[in-house]
C-alpha positions as CSV (number, residue, x, y, z in Angstrom):
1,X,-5.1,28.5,-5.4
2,X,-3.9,25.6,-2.9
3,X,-7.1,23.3,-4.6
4,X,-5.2,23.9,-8.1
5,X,-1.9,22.4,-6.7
6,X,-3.5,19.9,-4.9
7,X,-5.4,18.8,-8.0
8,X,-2.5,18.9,-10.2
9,X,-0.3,16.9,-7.8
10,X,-3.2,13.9,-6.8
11,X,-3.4,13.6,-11.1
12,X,0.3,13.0,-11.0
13,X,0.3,10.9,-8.8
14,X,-2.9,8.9,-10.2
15,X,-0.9,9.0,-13.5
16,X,2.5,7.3,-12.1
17,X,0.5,4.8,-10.1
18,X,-1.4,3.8,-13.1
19,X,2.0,3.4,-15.1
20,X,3.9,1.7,-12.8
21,X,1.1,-1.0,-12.3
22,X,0.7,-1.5,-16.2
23,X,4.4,-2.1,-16.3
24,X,4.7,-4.5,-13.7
25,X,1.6,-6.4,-14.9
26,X,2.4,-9.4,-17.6
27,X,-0.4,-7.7,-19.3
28,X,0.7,-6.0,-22.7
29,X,-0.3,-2.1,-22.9
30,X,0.4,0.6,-25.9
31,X,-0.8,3.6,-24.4
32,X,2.9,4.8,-22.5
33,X,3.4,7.2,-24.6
34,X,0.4,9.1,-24.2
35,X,1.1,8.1,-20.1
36,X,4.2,10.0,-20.4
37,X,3.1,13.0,-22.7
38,X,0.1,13.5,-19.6
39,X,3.4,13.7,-17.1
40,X,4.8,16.0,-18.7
41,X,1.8,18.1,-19.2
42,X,1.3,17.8,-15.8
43,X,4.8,19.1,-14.6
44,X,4.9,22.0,-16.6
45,X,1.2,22.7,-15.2
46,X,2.8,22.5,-12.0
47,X,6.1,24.4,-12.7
48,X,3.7,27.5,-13.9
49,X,1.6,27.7,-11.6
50,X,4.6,27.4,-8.9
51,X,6.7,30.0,-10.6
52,X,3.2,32.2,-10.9
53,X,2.5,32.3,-7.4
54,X,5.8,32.6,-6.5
55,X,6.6,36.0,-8.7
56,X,2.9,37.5,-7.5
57,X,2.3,36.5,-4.0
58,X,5.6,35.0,-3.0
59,X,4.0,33.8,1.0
60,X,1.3,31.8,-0.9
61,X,2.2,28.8,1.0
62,X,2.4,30.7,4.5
63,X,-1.5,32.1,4.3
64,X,-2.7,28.3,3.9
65,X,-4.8,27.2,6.9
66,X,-3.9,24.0,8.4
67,X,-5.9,21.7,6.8
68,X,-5.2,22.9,3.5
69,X,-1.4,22.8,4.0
70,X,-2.3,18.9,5.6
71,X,-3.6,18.0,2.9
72,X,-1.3,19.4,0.6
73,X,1.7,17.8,2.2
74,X,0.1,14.7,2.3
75,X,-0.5,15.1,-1.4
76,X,3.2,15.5,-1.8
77,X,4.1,12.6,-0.1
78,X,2.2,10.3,-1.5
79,X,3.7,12.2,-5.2
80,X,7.3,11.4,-3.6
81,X,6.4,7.7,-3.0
82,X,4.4,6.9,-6.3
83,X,7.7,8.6,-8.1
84,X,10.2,6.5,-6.5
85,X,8.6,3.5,-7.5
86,X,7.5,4.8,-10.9
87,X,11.7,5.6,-11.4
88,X,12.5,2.0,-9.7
89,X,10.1,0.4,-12.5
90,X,11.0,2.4,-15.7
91,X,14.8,2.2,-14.5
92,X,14.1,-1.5,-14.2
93,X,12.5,-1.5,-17.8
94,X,15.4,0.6,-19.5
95,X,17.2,-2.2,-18.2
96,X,15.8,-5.2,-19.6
97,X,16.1,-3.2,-22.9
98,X,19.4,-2.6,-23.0
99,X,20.2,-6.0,-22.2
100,X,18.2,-7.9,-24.3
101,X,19.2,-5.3,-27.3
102,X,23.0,-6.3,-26.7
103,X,21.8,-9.9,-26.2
104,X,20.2,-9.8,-29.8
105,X,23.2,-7.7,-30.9
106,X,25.8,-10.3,-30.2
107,X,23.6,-12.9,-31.2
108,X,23.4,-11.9,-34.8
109,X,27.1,-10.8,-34.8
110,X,27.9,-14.4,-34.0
111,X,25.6,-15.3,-36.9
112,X,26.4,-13.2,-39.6
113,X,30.2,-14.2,-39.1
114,X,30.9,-10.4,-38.7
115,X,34.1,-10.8,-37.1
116,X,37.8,-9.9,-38.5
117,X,41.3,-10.9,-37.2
118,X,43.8,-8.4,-38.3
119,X,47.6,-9.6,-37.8
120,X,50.3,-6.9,-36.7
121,X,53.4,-6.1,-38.2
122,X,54.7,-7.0,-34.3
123,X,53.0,-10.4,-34.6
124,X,49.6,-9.6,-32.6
125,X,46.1,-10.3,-33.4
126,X,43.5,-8.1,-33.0
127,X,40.0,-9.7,-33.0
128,X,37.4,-6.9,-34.4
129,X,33.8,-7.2,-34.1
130,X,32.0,-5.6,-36.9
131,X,28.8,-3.7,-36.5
132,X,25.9,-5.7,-37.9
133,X,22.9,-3.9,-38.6
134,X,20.1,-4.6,-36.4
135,X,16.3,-4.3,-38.0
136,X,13.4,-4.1,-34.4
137,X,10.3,-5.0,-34.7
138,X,8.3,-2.1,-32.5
139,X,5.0,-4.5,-31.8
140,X,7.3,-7.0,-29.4
């Protein structure tokens, strides 16, 4: 029972390491999605199993001997700390995106001249910057 958490956790944790490296590497990689899809799977394995032993033997965790529950907690510690960084990288990527997105958004707003003044019956102008549509290329 313990082994199956353990196991679950230490492949989680191989999983985030592995992604975390890949995105920090100048190195270009494809496979994130199926990185991510394996997370999840792994999660929900986790969140079953949790809620399983939980509704049938609810003092699983107080009937593990002490090397088991060592090696557990250190199992979830090392989960915590390969999670932090993996958020601290992906938040860092989700950054870059957005930036460089609204870089390349102004950029052809500037170019396509989609840009209107519209004067006021009170004597103001109101610049407006029209939407201009914006075409990604996904292999970048």
């Amino acid at each position: 029972m313990a082994s199956e958490f353990i196991d679950i956790i230490q492949s989680l944790t191989a999983i985030m390491d592995e992604e975390t490296a890949r995105l920090v590497s100048p190195t270009r990689h494809s496979d994130f999605a199926e990185m991510a899809t394996a997370k999840i799977k792994l999660v929900a394995s986790l969140e079953i199993a949790t809620a399983t032993h939980d509704r049938t033997r609810a003092d699983w965790l107080a009937t593990l001997d002490d090397e088991t529950r060592d090696t557990m907690s250190a199992a979830i510690r090392e989960l915590c700390g390969s999670a932090e960084a993996n958020a601290r990288v992906l938040q860092r990527q989700i950054d870059l995106s957005t930036e460089m997105m609204a870089a390349v958004a102004t950029e052809a707003r500037r170019l396509s001249g989609m840009r209107s003044a519209i004067y006021g019956a009170s004597g103001i102008v109101s610049r407006v910057e029209l939407a201009t549509p914006i075409s990604v290329n996904a292999n970048l």
